[in-house]
N, C-alpha and C positions, 0 to 999 in steps of 0.2 A: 487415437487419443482416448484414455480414460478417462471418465466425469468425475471430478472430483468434488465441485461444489455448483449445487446449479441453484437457478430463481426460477420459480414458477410463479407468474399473475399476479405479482406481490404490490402491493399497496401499502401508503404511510405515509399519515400527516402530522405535520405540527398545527395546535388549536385548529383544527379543519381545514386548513391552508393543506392541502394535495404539494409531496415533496417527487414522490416514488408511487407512478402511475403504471398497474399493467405489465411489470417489466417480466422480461422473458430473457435468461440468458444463464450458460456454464462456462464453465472455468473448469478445463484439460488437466493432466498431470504434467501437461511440457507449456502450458499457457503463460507470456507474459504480457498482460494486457496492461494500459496504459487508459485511464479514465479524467476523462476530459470536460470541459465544460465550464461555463461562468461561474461569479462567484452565486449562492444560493443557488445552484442547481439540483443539487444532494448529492454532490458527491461522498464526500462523510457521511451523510449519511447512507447512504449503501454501503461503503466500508461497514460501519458498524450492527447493520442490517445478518451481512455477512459474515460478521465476527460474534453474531448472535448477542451481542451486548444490547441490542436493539431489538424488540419483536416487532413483525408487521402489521398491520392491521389487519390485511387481507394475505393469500396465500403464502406459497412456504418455501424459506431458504432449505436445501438437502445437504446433507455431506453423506457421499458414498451411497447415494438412495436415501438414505434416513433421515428425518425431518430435525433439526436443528433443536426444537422446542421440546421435542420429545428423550436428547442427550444432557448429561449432567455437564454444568461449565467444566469442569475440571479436564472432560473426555474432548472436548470440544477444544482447551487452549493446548491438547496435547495435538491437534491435526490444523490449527488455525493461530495464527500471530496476526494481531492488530498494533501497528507502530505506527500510534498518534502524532502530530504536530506537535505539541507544547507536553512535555510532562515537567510535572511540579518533585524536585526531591530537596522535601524537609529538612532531611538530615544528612550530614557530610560522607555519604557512601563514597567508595572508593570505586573505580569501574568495575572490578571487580566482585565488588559486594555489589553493586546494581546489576549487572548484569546474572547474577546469579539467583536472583529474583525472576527470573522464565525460567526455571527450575521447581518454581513450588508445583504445577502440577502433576508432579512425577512424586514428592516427598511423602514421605510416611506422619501420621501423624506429631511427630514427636521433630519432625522438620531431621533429622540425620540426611548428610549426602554420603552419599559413596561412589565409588570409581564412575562411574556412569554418568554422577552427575558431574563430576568435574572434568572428564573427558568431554563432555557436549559445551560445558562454559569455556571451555580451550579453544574448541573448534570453531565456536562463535565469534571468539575472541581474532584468530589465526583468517578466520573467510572472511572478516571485516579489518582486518589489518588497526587494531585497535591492544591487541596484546602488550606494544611497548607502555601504553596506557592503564593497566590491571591497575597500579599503585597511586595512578590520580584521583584527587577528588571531583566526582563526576561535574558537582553545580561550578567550577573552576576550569573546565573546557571550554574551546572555541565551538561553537556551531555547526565546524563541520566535523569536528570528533563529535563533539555531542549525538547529531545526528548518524554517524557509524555505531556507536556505543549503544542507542538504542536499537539499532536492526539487531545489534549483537544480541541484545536480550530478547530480543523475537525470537533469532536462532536459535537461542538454547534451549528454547521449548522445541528444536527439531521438529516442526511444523510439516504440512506439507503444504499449502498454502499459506505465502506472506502478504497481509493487507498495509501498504506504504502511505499516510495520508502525504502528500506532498513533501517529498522527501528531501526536494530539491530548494523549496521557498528558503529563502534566508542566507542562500549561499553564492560569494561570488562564483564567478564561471571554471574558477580552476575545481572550484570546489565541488562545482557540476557536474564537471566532469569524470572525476571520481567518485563521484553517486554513482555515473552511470556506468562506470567499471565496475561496481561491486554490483548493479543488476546483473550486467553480463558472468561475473561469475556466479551471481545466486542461483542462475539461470541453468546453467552447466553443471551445478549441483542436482539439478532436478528439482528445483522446487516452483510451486506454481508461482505468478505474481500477479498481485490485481495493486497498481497504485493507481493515484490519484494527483494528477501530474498539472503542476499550474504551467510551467517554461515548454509550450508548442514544440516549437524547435529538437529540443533534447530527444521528443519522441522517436521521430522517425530513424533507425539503426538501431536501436534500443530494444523497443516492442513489435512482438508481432501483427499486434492490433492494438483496435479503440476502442472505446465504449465512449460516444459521445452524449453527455447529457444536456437539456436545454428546458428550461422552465415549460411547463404547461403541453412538452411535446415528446412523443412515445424515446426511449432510448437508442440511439443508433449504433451501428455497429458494423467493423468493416473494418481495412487496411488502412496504417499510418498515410497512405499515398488518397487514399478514398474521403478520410475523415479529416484530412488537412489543408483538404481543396479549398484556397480562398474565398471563392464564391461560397463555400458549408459555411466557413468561420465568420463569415460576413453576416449572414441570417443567425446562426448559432450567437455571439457575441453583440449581436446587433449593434453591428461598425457600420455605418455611412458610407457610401458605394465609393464615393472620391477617394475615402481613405486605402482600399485596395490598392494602391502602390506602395503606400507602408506598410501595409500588412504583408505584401509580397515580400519588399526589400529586404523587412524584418526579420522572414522565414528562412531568408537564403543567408542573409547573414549570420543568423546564429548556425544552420546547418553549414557552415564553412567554418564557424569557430570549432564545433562539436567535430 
C-alpha cells in the first residue's frame, strides 16, 4: 500500500471546544475507508481537514509526504475531491455545466477547455451513470441524481483521493444501494475513499475499514466486523444497554436488505 494522505498529531477546535484530538491515521492508494460516528463527532470536519479547506491547529495533514499547507489550493483540488452534503447552485446550470466546474483546477487563465478537459467531464459523467443527465438542470434533480452528479464533479478533477461527506443521508434504500455500487466501482478505479457514512449497515461489504469517531475519545480504527461490534456502537453512540436487541436486529436487517 502507498501513502497517499496521512494525519499526524492534528488537533482542531471550534471556540475551544476540542473537535479533532491527537489523531494519527493514512489513507492507502487502494483505501476505502468508511467514517463513522455520532452526530458532532467531527466527522466533516476531518473531511475538510483533509481537503485542506480547513487548517489544524496542531500538526499536519501530508499528501505524498508533503504538508498540505505548504501546497497551492489549486495542486491540492487536482489530487483531492471533497463532495459536501448540501451545495447551493444559484444559477440554472445544466449537469453538465456543473459538473464541468471540477475542471477549473486544470484551466488556463482565460478558463479555454480542451480535449482533456472534456474527456475527464465524460468519464465522470459515464463512472457515475449520470450522462443521460448532461442536459438537465442540476437544482431540478431528485436527490439521488443530485447526489451522483456531484461525485461526478469530484471526478472530473480526477483525484486521487475522494472525500464523501455522507453520501447516502437523504436517500431511500434503492437509492442506497446504488451509492454503494458506484463506491464499488470508484473503488476498482483505483481511487482512494475516505466517506463519512451515517446508515451503519451499508458499511460492512462496502468498505475495507473504519475510522470510528466519538466525542472527547482518541479515533479508532479497524475492520467493519471490529468497529460494528454492538457492544462498540453502544459506548460509541451512547444507546442504553436494553436497547442492544434493536441495535442488533437493526444491523442484521439492513445487512440482508444491502
Amino acid at each position: 500500500m502507498n501513502e497517499i494522505l496521512s494525519f499526524s498529531d492534528l488537533d482542531f477546535s471550534y471556540n475551544d471546544r476540542p473537535v479533532v484530538t491527537g489523531l494519527n491515521a493514512t489513507i492507502g492508494n487502494d483505501a476505502c475507508i468508511a467514517l463513522a460516528g455520532p452526530n458532532g463527532a467531527g466527522k466533516t470536519t476531518l473531511l475538510r481537514l483533509a481537503s485542506g479547506s480547513l487548517q489544524p491547529d496542531q500538526g499536519e495533514v501530508r499528501l505524498e509526504g508533503r504538508p498540505l499547507a505548504s501546497r497551492r489550493r489549486r495542486d491540492i483540488a487536482r489530487s483531492i475531491a471533497l463532495v459536501p452534503q448540501n451545495v447551493e447552485m444559484p444559477f440554472p446550470f445544466t449537469v453538465q455545466q456543473f459538473v464541468e466546474q471540477g475542471r477549473t483546477p486544470y484551466l488556463s487563465f482565460f478558463g479555454e477547455f480542451g480535449s482533456a478537459d472534456r474527456e475527464a467531464v465524460d468519464r465522470a459523467l459515464i463512472l457515475t451513470d449520470t450522462i443521460s443527465l448532461r442536459n438537465r438542470v442540476f437544482n431540478q434533480l431528485s436527490g439521488g441524481e443530485r447526489q451522483r452528479v456531484k461525485i461526478a464533479l469530484g471526478l472530473a478533477q480526477e483525484p486521487r483521493v475522494l472525500l464523501l461527506d455522507e453520501p447516502t443521508q437523504h436517500l431511500d434504500i434503492g437509492r442506497q444501494l446504488e451509492m454503494i455500487d458506484l463506491i464499488h466501482t470508484l473503488r476498482s478505479e483505483g481511487i482512494a475513499i475516505l466517506a463519512a457514512m451515517h446508515d451503519l449497515p451499508l458499511i460492512e461489504g462496502a468498505f475495507s475499514s473504519v475510522w470510528m469517531m466519538s466525542p472527547g475519545e482518541p479515533m479508532m480504527q479497524g475492520s467493519p466486523q471490529e468497529m460494528l461490534d454492538p457492544a462498540l456502537l453502544e459506548r460509541v453512540f451512547n444507546c442504553s444497554s436494553h436497547h442492544r436487541p434493536v441495535l442488533v436486529k437493526g444491523m442484521q436487517k439492513r445487512k440482508e436488505l444491502a
